[in-house]
N, C-alpha and C positions, 0 to 999 in steps of 0.2 A: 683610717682605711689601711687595712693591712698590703705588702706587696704587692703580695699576689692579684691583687687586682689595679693596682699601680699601671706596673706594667704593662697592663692591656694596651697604654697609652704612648709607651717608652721602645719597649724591646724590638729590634726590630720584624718585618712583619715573615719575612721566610721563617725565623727562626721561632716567634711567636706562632705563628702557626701550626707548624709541624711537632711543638708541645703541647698544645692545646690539641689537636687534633688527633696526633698518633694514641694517647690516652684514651682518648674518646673512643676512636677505631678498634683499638685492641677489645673493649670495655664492651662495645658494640658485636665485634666479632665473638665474643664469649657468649654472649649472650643468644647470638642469633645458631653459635654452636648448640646452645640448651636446647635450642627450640627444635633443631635437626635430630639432636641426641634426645632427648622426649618422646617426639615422634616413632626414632629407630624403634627406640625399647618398648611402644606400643606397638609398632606395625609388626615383630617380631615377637612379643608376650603374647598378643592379642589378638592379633589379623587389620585384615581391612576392615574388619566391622569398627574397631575400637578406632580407629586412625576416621572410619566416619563421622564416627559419634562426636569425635573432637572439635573435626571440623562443622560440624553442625555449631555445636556448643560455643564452641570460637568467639563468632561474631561478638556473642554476649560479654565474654572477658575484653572483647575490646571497645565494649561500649565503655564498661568500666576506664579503662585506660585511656580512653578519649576522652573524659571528666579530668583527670590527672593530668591528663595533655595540656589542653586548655587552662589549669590553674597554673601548672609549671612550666612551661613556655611561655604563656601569658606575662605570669611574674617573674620568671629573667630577663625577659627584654625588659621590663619597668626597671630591675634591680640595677642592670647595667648601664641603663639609661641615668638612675638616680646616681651610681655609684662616681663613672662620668662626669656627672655636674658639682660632684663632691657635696651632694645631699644627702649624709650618711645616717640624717634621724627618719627621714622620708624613705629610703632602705631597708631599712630596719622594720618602721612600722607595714610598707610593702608586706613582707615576710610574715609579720603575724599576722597580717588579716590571710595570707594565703595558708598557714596552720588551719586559723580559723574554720575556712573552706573547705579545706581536707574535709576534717571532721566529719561534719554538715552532711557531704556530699555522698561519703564512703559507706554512712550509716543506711542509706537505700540499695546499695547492694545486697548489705545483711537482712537489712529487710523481707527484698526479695527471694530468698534461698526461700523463703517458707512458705511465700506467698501465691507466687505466680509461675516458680521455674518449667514447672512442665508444659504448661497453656503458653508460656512465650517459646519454646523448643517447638514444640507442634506449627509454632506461625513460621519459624525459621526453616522448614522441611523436614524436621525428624521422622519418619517411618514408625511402625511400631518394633523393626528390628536394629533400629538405631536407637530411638530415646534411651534404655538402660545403660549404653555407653557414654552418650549424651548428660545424662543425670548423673551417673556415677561422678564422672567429671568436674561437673560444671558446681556442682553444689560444696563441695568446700572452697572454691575460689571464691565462690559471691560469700561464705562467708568471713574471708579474711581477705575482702576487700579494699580495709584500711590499710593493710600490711602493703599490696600493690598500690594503689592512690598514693602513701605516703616515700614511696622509694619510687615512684617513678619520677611524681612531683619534686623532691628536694632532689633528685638527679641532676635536673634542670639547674634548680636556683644553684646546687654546689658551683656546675659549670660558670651560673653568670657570674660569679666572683673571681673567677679564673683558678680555681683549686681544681683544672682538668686533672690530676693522679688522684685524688681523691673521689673524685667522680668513676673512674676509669673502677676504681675498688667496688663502689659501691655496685657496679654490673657484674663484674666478678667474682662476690663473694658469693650471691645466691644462685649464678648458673654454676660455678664450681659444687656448690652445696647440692644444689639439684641434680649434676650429673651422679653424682655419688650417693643421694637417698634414692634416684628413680628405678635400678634392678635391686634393692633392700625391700621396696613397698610393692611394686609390680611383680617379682620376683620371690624372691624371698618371705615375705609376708602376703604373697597369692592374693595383693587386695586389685589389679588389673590396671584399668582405666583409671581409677581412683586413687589408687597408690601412686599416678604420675602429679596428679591434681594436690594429693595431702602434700609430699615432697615438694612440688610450689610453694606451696602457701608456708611452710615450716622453714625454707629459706629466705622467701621474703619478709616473716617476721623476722630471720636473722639479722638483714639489715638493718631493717626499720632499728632495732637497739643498737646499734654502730653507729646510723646518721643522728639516734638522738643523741647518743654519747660526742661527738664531734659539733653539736651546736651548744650541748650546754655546757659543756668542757670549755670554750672561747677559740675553742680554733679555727671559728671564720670568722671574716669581715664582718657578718650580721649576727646581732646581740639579738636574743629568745629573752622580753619580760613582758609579764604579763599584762600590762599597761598596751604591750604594740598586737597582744589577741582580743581586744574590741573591734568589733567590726568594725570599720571605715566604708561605709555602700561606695564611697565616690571611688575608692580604691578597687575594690572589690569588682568594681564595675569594668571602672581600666583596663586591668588586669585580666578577664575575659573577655573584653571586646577585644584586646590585641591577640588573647589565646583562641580566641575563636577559630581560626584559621586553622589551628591543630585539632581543635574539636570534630568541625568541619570533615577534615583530612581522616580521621582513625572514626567516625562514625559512619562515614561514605564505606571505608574501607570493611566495615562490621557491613552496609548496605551491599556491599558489593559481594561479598563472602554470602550470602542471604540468597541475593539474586543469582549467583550463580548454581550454590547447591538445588536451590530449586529449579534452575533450567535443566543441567546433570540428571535431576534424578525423572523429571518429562519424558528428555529426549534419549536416559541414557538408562541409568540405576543408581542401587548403592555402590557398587565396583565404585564407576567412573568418580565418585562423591569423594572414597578414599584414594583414587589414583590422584584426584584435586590436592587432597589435604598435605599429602606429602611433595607436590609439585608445590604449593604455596609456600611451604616450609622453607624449600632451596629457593625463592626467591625472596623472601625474608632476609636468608641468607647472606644473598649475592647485594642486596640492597644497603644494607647493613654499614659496610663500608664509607659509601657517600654520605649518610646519614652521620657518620661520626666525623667527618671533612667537616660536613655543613654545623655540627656539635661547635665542634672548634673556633668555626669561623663567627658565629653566631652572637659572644660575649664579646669579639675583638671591633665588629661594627659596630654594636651597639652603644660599645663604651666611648669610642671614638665617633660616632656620631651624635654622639650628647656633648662630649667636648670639641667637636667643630672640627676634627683634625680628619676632610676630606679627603687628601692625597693619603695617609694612610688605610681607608676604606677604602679605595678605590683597587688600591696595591691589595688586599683580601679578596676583592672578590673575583678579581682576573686567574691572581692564583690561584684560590680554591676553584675555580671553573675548568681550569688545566689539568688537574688534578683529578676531579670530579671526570671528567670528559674521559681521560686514558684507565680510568677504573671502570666505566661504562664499556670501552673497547676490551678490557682483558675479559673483562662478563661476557661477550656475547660472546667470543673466541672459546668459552670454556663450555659455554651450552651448545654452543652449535657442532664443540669436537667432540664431548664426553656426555651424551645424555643417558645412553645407558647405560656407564658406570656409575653415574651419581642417581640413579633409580635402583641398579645393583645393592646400593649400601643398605637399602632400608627393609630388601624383599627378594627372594630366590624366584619367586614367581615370574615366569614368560609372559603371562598375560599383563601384568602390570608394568611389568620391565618394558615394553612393547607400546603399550598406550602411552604412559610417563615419558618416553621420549618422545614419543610425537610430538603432545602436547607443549613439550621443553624448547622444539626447533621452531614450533610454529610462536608461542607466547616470549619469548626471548628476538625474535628477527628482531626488532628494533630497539633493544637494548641498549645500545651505544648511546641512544638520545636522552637516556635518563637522566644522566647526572645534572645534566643542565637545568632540567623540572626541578628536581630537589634544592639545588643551588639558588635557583631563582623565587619560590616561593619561600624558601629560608630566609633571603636577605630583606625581602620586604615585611618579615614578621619582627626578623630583627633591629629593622630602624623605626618601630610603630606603627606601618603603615596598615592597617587592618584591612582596609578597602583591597588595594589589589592583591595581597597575601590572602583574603578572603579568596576571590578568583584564583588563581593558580591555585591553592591549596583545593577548590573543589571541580578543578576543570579538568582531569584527568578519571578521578572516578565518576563523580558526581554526573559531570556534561558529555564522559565521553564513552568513558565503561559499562557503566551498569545502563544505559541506554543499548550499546552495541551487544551487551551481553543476551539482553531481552530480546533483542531482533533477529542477529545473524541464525541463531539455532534454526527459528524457522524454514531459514534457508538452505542451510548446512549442516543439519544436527549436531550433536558436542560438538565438529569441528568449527562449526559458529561461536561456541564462548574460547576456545583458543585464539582464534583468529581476532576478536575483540581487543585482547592486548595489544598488539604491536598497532595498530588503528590506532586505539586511545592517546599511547604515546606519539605517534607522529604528531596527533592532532594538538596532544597538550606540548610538546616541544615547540609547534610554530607559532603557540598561544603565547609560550613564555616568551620566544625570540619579539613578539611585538611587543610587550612588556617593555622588555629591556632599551630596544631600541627607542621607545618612546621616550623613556624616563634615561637617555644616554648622558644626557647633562648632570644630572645626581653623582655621577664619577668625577665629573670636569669641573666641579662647584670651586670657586673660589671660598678663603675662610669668612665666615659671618651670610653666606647668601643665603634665603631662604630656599628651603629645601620644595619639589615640585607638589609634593603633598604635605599638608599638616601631622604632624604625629602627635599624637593623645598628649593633652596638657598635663603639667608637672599637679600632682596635687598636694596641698599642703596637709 
């Protein structure tokens, strides 16, 4: 076992942390900068049409990513768990059967490009004057599918080994890459909506050759022979029942994006659909942050709760929760002072500038309470607990969102799906706070105690 995941076990935890995490973060913030910079150079080549179309389209890239989720969060908690227990052939074989998967999985995307894109666009609300931005779009993602599947999944697994810098690269090289092909192809080669989509897909296969050159090179903890890509189903299995929860999480999120464009475009139009898409974007954004806290924290429980060392989990997750909480406060302080500057960026338009804030003051009020959601279904993916990570990961969109989304408009037009957010949140914040409180003895555990839930058995 190389150091770097040594360590997990050793160093201590502020300082373990804040390497593991700041990488993450930075990696995270680039990233969720592409998706803002994307956007811009559409809503500014293109209009609100093309920034519709996107977000129509959207959902569907993130059903994709929600496959990818599921495999590689899935298999870093397994990997961290196995690495841990210093079961370093059980690690290893993990990893291939999650290659395996890749595969498998990514190959129905490309499928799909040919098959069904426009009849599943039409179910998502496309218009007849959004699908052509829609399809432009959407159709070279799904077919370089593999390229995102495989760089979102080894994301993950880099992370569970503790190589956070090299994880932190592998986010940064294709939204650097991307901010730099997207006015070449939108621009420059006049292809629109499509030139944001080629540019995609052309730096995520960039990755994808850097993560494979870094595993067959030996420069991680886990060995790539082909002996460990035979499927294993009892692995296989594992490894998405604990992923499931991410699955859950980014397919709710594709259901939520779904039900709202379609209440939008009821109770409102295409405008309100593009004012959405770019509002989505900056909390993406704002999200982004706590998600690379939780990145960080993620490999250190895991590995420390396969080797029984409770007093250091416990020092993780107070931390990161401190952390997580005073990045929720500068969020809302920044949406509630600047909304129509951070609408200004994307668009000259009054009319958008004017709606986008609205929407910014009203979906932002309870902000502050987020970080704790993310923190808390994080930790229980990360020590196997599938069950109540199942929950928190779907109790915010799933139980609280896209229900409220559905309803409130009746009573408030669009400002019924703004209003939906901060609702959702309060409701999944005091979901999570009885989580935590329940399971409070998990921090207090003595070494050797059994933990209050079972976590998915070791497989040989």
């Amino acid at each position: 076992m190389k150091q770097q995941s040594q360590r997990l076990g050793t160093e201590p935890i502020p300082k373990l942390l804040t390497n593991l995490s700041v990488p993450a973060m930075i990696g995270m913030f680039v990233m969720a900068l592409y998706n803002v910079v994307d956007t811009l150079f559409i809503a500014r080549g293109v209009g609100i049409l093309g920034v519709s179309g996107v977000s129509i389209g959207f959902p569907v890239m993130m059903i994709i990513m929600a496959i990818a989720a599921a495999v590689g969060i899935g298999g870093a908690s397994v990997i961290s768990r196995r690495l841990g227990e210093n079961k370093q052939e059980e690690a290893n074989q993990v990893f291939g059967n999650i290659l395996f998967t890749i595969v498998v999985v990514s190959s129905f995307g490309f499928i799909g490009a040919f098959t069904f894109l426009e009849p599943l666009l039409k179910l998502f609300g496309a218009t007849d004057n959004i699908m052509p931005y829609a399809t432009d779009y959407l159709f070279p993602i799904m077919l370089g599918s593999f390229f995102f599947s495989f760089a979102f999944t080894t994301n993950s697994i880099i992370r569970s080994e503790g190589n956070s810098k090299f994880a932190m690269m592998t986010m940064i090289i294709p939204a650097v890459l991307n901010m730099i092909l997207d006015p070449i192809f939108i621009f420059g080669l006049d292809m629109g909506v499509q030139g944001a989509s080629v540019a995609t897909v052309i730096s995520q296969a960039t990755v994808t050759i850097v993560v494979l050159n870094y595993f067959l090179k030996g420069k991680s903890s886990l060995t790539v022979k082909a002996t460990y890509l035979k499927p294993q189903w009892s692995v296989i299995r594992e490894v998405l029942t604990i992923g499931m929860p991410a699955f859950i999480r980014q397919v709710s999120g594709s259901g939520m994006m779904i039900a709202i464009n379609l209440m939008l475009i009821k109770f409102g139009g295409e405008f309100e659909v593009g004012v959405f898409g770019i509002v989505q974007k900056l909390a993406m954004f704002t999200i982004m942050p706590m998600i690379g806290v939780l990145q960080g924290m993620q490999p250190i429980i895991g590995y420390n709760y396969g080797a029984n060392n409770y007093d250091r989990l416990k020092e993780t997750v107070m931390l990161g929760m401190k952390v997580v909480t005073i990045i929720s406060a500068g969020i809302f302080i920044l949406m509630m002072a600047f909304p129509e500057g951070l609408m200004n960026i994307f668009t000259g338009d009054e009319a958008t500038i004017e709606t986008g804030a609205y929407a910014i003051r009203i979906m932002f009020a309870l902000a502050i309470l987020i970080g704790a959601q993310v923190v808390s279904g994080g930790l229980y993916q990360a020590l196997g607990m599938a069950k109540p990570a199942l929950i928190l990961s779907m109790a915010r969109q799933v139980l609280f969102l896209i229900p409220l989304v559905l309803i409130l408009p009746n009573f408030f037009g669009v400002t019924g799906v703004w209003l939906a957010f901060p609702l959702s949140d309060l409701f999944a914040f005091v979901l999570s706070m009885i989580f935590l409180y329940k399971d409070r003895s998990l921090f207090f555990k003595e070494k050797n105690q059994d933990p209050p839930y079972q976590a998915a058995p070791s497989q040989g």
